[in-house]
C-alpha positions as a LaTeX table, in Angstrom:
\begin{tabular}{lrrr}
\hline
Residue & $x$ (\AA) & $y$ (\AA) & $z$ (\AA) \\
\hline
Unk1 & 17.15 & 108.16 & 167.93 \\
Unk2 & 17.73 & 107.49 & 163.99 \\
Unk3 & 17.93 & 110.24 & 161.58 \\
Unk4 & 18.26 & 110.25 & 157.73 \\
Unk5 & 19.98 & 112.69 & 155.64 \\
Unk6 & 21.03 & 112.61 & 151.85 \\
Unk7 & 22.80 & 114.73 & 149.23 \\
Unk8 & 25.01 & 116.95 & 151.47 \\
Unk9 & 27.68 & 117.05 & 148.33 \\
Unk10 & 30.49 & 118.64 & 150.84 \\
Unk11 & 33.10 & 119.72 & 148.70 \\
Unk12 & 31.01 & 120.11 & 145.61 \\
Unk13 & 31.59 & 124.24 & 145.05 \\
Unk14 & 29.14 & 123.96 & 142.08 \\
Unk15 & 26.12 & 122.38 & 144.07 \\
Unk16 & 25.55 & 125.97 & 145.89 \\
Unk17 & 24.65 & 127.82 & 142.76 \\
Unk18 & 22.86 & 124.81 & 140.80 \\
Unk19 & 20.63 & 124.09 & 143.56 \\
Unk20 & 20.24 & 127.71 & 144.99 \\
Unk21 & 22.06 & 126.73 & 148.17 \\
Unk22 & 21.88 & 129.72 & 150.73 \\
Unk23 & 25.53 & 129.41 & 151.27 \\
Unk24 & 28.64 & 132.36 & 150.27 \\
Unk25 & 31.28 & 129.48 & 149.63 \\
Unk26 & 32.35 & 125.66 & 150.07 \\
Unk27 & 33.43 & 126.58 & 153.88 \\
Unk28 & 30.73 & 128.35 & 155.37 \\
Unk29 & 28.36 & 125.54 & 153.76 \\
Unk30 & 30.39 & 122.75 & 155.56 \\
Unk31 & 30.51 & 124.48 & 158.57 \\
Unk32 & 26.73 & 125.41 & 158.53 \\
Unk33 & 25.94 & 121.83 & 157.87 \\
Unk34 & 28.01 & 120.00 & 160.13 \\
Unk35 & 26.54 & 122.99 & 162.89 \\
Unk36 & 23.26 & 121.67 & 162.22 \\
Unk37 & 24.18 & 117.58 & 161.75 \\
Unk38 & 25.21 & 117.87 & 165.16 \\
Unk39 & 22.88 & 119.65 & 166.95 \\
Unk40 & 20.12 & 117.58 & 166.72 \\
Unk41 & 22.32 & 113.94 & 165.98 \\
Unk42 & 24.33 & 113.01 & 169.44 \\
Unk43 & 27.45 & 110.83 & 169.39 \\
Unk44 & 25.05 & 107.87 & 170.34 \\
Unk45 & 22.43 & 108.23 & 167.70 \\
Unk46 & 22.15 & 106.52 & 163.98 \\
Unk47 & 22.15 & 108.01 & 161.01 \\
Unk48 & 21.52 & 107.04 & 157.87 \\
Unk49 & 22.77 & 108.96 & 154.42 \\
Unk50 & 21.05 & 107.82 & 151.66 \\
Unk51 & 23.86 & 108.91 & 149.42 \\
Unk52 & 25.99 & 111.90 & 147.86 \\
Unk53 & 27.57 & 112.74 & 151.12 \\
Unk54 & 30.68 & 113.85 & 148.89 \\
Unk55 & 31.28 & 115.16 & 145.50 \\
Unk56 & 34.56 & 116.10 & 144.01 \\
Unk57 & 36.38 & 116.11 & 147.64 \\
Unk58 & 39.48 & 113.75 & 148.45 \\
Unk59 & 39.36 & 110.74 & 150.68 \\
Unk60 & 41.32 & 112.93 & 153.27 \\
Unk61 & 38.33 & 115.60 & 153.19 \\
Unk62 & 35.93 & 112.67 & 153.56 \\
Unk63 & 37.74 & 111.46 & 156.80 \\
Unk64 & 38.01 & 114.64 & 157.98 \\
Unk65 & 34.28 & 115.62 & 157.80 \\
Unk66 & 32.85 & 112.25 & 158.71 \\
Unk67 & 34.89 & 112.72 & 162.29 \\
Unk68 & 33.30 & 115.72 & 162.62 \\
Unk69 & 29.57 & 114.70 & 162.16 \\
Unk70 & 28.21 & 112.80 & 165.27 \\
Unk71 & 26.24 & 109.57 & 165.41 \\
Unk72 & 26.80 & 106.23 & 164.37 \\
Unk73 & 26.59 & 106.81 & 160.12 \\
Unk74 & 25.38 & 104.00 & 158.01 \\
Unk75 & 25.60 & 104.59 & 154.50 \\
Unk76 & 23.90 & 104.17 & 151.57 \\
Unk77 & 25.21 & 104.80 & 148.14 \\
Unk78 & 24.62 & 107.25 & 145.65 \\
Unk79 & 25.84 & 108.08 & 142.74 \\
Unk80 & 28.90 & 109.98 & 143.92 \\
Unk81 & 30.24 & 108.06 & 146.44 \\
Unk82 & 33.94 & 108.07 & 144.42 \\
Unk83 & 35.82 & 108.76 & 147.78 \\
Unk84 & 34.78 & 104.88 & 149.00 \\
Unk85 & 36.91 & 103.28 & 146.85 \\
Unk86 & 40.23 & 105.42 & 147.88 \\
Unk87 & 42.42 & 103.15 & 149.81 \\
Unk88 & 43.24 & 106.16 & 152.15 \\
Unk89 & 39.65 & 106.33 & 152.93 \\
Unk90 & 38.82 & 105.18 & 156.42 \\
Unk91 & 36.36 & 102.58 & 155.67 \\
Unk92 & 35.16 & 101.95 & 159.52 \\
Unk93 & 33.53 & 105.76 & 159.51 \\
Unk94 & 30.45 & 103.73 & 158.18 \\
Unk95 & 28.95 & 101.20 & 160.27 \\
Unk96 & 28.13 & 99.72 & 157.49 \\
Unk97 & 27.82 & 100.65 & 153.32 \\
Unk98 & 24.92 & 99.27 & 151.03 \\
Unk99 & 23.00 & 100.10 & 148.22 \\
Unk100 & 19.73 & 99.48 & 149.66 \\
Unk101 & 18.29 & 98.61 & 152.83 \\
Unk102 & 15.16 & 97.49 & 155.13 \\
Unk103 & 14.83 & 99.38 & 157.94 \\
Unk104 & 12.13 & 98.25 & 160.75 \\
Unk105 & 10.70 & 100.32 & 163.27 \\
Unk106 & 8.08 & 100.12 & 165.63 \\
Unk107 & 5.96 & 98.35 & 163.61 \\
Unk108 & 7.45 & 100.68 & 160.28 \\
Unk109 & 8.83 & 99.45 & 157.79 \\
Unk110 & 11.06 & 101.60 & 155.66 \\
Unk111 & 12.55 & 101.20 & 152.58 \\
Unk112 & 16.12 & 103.21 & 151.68 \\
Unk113 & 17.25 & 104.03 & 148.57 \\
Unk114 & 19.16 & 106.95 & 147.29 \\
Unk115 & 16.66 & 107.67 & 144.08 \\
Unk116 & 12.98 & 107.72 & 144.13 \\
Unk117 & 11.48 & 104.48 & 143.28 \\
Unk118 & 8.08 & 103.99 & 141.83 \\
Unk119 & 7.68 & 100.52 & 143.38 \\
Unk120 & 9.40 & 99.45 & 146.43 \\
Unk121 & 9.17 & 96.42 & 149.14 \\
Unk122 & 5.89 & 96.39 & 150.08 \\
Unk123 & 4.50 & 99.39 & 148.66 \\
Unk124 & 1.40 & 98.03 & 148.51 \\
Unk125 & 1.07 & 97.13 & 152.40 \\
Unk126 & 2.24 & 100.62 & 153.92 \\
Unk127 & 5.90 & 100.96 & 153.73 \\
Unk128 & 7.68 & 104.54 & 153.75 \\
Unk129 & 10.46 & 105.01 & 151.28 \\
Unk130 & 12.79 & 107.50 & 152.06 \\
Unk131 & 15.35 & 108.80 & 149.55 \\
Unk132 & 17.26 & 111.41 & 148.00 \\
Unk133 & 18.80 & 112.35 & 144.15 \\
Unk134 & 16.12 & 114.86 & 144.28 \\
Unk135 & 17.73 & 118.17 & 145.01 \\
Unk136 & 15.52 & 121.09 & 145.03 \\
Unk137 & 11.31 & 121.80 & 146.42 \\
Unk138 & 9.61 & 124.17 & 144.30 \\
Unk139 & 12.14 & 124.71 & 141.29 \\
Unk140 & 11.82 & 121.23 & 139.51 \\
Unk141 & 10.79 & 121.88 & 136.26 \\
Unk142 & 7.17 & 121.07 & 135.99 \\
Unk143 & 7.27 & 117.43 & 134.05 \\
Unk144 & 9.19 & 116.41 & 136.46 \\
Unk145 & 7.30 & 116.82 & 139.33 \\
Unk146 & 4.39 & 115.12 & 138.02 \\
Unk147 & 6.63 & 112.33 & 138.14 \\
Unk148 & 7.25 & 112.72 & 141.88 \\
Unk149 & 3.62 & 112.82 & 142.15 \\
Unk150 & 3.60 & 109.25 & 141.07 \\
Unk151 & 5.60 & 108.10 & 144.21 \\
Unk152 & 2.94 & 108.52 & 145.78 \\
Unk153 & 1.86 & 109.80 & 149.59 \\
Unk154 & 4.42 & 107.49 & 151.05 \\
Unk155 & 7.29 & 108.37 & 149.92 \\
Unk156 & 9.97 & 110.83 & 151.55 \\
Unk157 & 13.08 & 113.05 & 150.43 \\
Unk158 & 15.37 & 112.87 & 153.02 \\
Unk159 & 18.00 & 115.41 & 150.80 \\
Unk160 & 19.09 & 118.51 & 152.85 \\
Unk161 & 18.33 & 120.76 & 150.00 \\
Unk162 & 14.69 & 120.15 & 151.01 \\
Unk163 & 14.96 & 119.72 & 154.64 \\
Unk164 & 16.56 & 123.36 & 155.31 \\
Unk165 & 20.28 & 121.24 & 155.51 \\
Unk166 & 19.22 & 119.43 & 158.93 \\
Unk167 & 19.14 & 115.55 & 159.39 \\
Unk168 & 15.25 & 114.28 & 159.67 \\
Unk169 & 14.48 & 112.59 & 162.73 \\
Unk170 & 12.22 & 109.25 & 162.05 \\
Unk171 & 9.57 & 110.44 & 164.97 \\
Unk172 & 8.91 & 112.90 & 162.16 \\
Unk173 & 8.33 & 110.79 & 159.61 \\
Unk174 & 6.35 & 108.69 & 161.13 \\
Unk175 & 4.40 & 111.50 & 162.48 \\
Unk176 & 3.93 & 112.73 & 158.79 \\
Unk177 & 2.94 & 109.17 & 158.15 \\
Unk178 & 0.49 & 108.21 & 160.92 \\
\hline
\end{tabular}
């Protein structure tokens, strides 16, 4: 199975009162998320994190979570991905790091990028773009969610701030899609 995730800022203490995360402190939301990364994602599944997996956290913490998480993690980056270019950072967590990709999937095409982008790779002939950058549902301020609206219906936040802090499965995606 693949899944997609974004914005999971582990080790960002600030992220849980700026974005009205349900979470007491920096350890219970780790462990909550990592509880709910691997319930649904096995060792053998792919995942892709369309950026901001860490913010303000060391390359040690980085290691550390990433061997916790299950599934085979591809990444792409966001605008906090610091901890990459630590030379204690275990580089091989990620099958693979990029700054955009084409994903095809039984007969889907979809298009990752870690911000929302008004035009993407064929747009125009059905493909899904799934992203992140956007944090919160229902408390963006009003001028800025007309802007969403301009993505368009086929366009998908993968962030966890949106998707109750679980991984989205692509089946339901493409359901949402189809």
């Amino acid at each position: 199975m693949i899944y997609f995730t974004a914005d999971n800022h582990f080790c960002h203490q600030n992220i849980i009162g700026s974005c009205q995360r349900p979470f007491k402190d920096l350890n219970e939301m780790k462990k909550i998320m990592i509880e709910r990364w691997n319930s649904i994602v096995t060792v053998n599944d792919e995942i892709y994190i369309l950026g901001d997996f860490l913010y303000k956290g060391t390359a040690k913490e980085a290691n550390i979570i990433l061997s916790k998480l299950n599934g085979k993690k591809y990444l792409i980056k966001g605008n906090h991905e610091k901890y990459l270019d630590i030379r204690s950072f275990k580089q091989e967590a990620f099958e693979w790091v990029k700054d955009y990709h084409v994903l095809k999937y039984k007969g889907f095409e979809f298009i990752l990028f870690h911000f929302p982008i008004l035009l993407w790779h064929n747009s125009r002939l059905g493909s899904i773009h799934l992203y992140g950058h956007i944090h919160n549902k229902g408390i963006i301020n009003p001028v800025f969610e007309e802007k969403l609206k301009a993505l368009g219906p086929k366009a998908f936040n993968v962030g966890v701030d949106v998707n109750n802090f679980y991984p989205v499965g692509i089946n339901q995606i493409i359901a949402k899609f189809s």
